[in-house]
VOGU-3710 file (C-alpha; in Angstrom, 3 decimals, decimal comma):
1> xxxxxxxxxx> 107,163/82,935/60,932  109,728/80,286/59,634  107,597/77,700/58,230  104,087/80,877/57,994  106,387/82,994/55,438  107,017/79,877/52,784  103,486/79,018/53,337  102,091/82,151/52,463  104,081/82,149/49,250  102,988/78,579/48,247
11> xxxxxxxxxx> 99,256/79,663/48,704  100,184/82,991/46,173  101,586/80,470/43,736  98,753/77,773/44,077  95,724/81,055/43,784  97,507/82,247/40,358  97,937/78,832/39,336  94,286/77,457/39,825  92,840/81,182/39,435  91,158/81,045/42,784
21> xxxxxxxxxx> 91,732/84,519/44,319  90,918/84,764/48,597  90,208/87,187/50,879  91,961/87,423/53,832  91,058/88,881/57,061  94,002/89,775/59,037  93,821/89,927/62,805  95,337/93,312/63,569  96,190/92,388/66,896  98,215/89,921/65,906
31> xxxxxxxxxx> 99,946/92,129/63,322  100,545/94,628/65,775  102,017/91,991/68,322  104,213/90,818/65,946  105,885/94,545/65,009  106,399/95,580/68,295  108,255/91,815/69,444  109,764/90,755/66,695  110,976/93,089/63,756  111,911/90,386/61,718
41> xxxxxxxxxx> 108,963/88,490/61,765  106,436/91,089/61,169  108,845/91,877/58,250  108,420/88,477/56,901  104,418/88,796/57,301  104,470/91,887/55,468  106,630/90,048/52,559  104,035/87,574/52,776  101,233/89,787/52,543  102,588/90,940/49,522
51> xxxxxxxxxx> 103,019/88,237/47,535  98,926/87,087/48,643  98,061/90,544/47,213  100,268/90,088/44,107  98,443/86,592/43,654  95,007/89,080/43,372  93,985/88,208/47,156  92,703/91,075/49,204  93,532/91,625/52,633  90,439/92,928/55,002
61> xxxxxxxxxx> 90,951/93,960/59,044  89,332/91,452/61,758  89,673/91,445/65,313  88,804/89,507/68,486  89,449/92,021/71,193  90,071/95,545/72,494  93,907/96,189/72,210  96,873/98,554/72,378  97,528/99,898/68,554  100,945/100,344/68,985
71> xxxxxxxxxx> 101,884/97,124/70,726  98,817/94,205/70,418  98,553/94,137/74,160  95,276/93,596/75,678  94,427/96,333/78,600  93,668/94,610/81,975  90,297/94,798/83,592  89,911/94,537/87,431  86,386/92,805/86,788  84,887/90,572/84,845
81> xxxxxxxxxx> 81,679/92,259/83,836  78,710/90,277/84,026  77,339/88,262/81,240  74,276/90,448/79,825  70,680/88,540/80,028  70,048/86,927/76,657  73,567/87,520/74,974  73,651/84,926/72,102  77,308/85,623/71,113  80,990/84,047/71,644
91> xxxxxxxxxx> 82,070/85,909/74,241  84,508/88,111/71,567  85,117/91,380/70,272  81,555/93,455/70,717  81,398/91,543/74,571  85,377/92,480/75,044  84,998/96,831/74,032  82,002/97,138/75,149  81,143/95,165/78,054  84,592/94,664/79,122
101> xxxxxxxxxx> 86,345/98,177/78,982  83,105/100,246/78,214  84,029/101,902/74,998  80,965/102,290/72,303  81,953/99,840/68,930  81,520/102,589/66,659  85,032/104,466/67,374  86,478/101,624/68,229  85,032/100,483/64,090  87,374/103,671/62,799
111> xxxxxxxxxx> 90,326/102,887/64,790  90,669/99,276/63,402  90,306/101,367/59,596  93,701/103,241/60,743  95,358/100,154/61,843  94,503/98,677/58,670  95,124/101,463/56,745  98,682/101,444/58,224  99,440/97,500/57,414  98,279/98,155/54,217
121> xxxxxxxxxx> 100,566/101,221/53,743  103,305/98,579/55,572  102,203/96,176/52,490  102,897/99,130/50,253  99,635/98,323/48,450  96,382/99,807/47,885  93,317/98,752/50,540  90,544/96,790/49,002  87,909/99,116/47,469  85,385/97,896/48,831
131> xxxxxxxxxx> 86,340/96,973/52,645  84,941/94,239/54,280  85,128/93,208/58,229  84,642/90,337/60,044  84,322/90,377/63,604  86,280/88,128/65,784  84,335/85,247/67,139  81,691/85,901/65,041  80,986/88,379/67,993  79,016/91,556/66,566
141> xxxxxxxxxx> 76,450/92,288/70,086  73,308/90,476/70,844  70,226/92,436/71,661  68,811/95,152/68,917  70,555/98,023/70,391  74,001/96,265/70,153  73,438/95,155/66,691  72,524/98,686/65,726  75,343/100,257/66,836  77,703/97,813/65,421
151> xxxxxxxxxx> 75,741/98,234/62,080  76,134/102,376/61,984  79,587/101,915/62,976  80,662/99,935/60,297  78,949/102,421/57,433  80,742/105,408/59,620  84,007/103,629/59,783  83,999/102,987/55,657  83,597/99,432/55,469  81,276/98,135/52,295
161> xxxxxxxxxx> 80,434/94,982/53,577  80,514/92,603/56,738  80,890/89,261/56,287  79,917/88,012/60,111  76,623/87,110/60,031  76,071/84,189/62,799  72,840/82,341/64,011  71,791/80,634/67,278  72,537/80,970/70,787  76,746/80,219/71,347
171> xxxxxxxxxx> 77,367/77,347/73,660  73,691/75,747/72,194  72,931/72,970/69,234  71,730/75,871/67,311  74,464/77,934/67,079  75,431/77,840/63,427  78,126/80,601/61,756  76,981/79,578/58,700  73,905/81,271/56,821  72,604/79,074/53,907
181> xxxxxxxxxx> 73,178/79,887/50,506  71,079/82,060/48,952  70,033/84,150/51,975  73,473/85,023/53,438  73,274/88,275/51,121  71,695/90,975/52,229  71,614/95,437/52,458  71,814/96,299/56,480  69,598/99,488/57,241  73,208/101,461/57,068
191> xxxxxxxxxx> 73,810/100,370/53,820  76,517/97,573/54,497  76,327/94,906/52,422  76,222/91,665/54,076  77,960/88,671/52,580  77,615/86,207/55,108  80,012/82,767/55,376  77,728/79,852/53,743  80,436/76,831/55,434  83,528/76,136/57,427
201> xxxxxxxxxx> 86,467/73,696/55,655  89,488/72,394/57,488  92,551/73,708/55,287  94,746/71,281/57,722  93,829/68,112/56,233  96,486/65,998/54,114  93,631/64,512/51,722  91,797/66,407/48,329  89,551/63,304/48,312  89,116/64,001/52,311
211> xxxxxxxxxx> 87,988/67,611/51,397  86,017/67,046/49,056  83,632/64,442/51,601  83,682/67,248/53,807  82,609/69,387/51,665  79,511/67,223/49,867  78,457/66,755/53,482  78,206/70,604/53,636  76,588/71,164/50,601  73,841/69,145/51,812
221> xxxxxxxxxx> 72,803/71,972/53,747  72,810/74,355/50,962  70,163/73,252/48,763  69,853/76,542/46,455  73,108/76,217/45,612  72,764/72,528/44,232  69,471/73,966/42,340  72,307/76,526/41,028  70,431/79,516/42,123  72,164/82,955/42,424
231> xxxxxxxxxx> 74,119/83,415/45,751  77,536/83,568/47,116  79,307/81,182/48,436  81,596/82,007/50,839  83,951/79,385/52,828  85,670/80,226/55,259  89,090/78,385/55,957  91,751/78,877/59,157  95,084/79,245/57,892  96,672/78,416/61,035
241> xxxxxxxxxx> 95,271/75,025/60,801  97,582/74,364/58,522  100,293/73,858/61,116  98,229/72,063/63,358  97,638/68,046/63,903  94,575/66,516/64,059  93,678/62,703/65,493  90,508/60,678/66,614  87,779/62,441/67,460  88,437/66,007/67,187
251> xxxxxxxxxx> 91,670/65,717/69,225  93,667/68,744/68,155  97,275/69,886/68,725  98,109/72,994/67,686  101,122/74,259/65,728  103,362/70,993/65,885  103,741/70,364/62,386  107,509/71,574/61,722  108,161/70,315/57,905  106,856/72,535/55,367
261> xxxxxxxxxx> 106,181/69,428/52,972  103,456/69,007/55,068  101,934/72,234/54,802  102,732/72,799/51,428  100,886/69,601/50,367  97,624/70,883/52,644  97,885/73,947/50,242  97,669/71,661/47,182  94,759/69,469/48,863  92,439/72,541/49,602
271> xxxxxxxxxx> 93,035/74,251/46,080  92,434/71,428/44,099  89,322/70,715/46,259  88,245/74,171/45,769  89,001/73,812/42,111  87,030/70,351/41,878  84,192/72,567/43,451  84,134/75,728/41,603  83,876/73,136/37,937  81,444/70,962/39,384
281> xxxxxxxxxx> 79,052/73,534/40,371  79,831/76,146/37,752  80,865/78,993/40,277  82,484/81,889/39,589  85,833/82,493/41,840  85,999/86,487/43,729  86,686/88,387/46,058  84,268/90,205/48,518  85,377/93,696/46,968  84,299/92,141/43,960
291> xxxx> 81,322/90,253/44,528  80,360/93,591/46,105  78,875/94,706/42,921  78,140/91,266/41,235
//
């Protein structure tokens, strides 16, 4: 948390400065991890988390697997169940609950609402109104069953929208967690509202003109948006890459950057991308609470 604390201040600062709210999704287990092993660091998360929420970002509950609430440890499972015929999914949070341990999605759905509910009361603010999820991996069940159940348990558990929607077999050429612009909003039979991530950016690199290549190559795949139809476009950014190095090729090493100057000057890269973006384009900066009932 040394160099994560001053880092999530610098991003409050930079979203009030360019007026560029974000949506977080928080991966409970992680939270939980961190207050049961280390008091003072889940303290300075939850100072964190407070200044993000004081900057107008909202904070929304994802997860990657089945855990312990009380302590972010994984159970143990004597076997590795085997891989269902057809499953088209990262091998992530539906394949870990419920072909892993064997627990339906749907409870396991209102369980991750307390846990959030309980961060949030940590936070000593007010959940989103409208809650969103997004499951870890991008993992949500394969066949039409799975998919069913997750969708019921999300409008059972209270959330308002899902923003997970995923395409393509994992592990192929055609796996895509992107959905383009203009169709990546849509009512699931429960009533959810899906607002499904349109592209990916790399919040780790050290160049605005770098950012902004990557992201007119990835607008190239959202046409509607560059014929400024209506839509949402939602990016979705890592904040741990910020502390991570990148070389040739892809090579990536994670969490060696130790000097804050560096991260803080990533922070400044992607918002004044992201500001560059939302002028050019005439888009209208939210939240998925709020774009809820845009």
């Amino acid at each position: 948390m040394p160099l994560w604390r001053p880092a999530m201040k610098h991003w409050a600062v930079c979203s009030q400065k360019f007026r560029l709210p974000t949506s977080f999704f928080v991966a409970l287990e992680d939270a939980a991890a961190l207050s049961h092993c280390d008091g003072a660091g889940y303290a300075a998360l939850i100072d964190g988390l407070r200044d993000l929420v004081g900057s107008g970002a909202e904070l929304h509950p994802h997860n990657h697997f089945l855990f312990d609430p009380l302590t972010g440890v994984r159970p143990t499972s004597e076997n590795e169940p085997v891989l269902p015929d057809g499953y088209t999914k990262r091998l992530s949070m539906f394949f870990d609950v419920v072909h892993r341990h064997g627990l339906p999605i749907g409870p396991w759905l209102e369980t991750l609402r307390e846990i959030h509910a309980k961060l949030m009361s940590d936070v000593g603010r007010a959940s989103p109104r409208r809650l969103a999820f997004r499951a870890g991996g991008w993992d949500y069940g394969s066949s039409c069953d799975e998919l069913s159940a997750y969708v019921e348990g999300l409008a059972r558990a209270g959330f308002a929208v899902d923003s997970s929607a995923c395409r393509g077999r994992f592990g192929t050429t055609n796996w895509l967690a992107e959905t383009p612009f203009g169709s990546n909003v849509f009512r699931l039979k429960s009533g959810v509202l899906e607002i499904g991530p349109s592209l990916h950016l790399n919040c780790g690199r050290d160049s605005t003109w770098r950012l902004l290549v990557d992201l007119g190559l990835a607008l190239r795949r959202h046409p509607g948006l560059l014929r400024r139809q209506d839509g949402a476009l939602v990016v979705v950014l890592h904040f741990d890459h910020l502390f991570h190095e990148y070389g040739p090729r892809g090579a990536q090493e994670n969490f060696v950057v130790k000097d804050f100057n560096v991260v803080r000057g990533r922070i400044d890269c992607i918002f004044q991308a992201l500001q560059r973006l939302k002028l050019m384009l005439g888009l209208k900066a939210t939240t998925f609470s709020e774009a809820a009932v845009l």
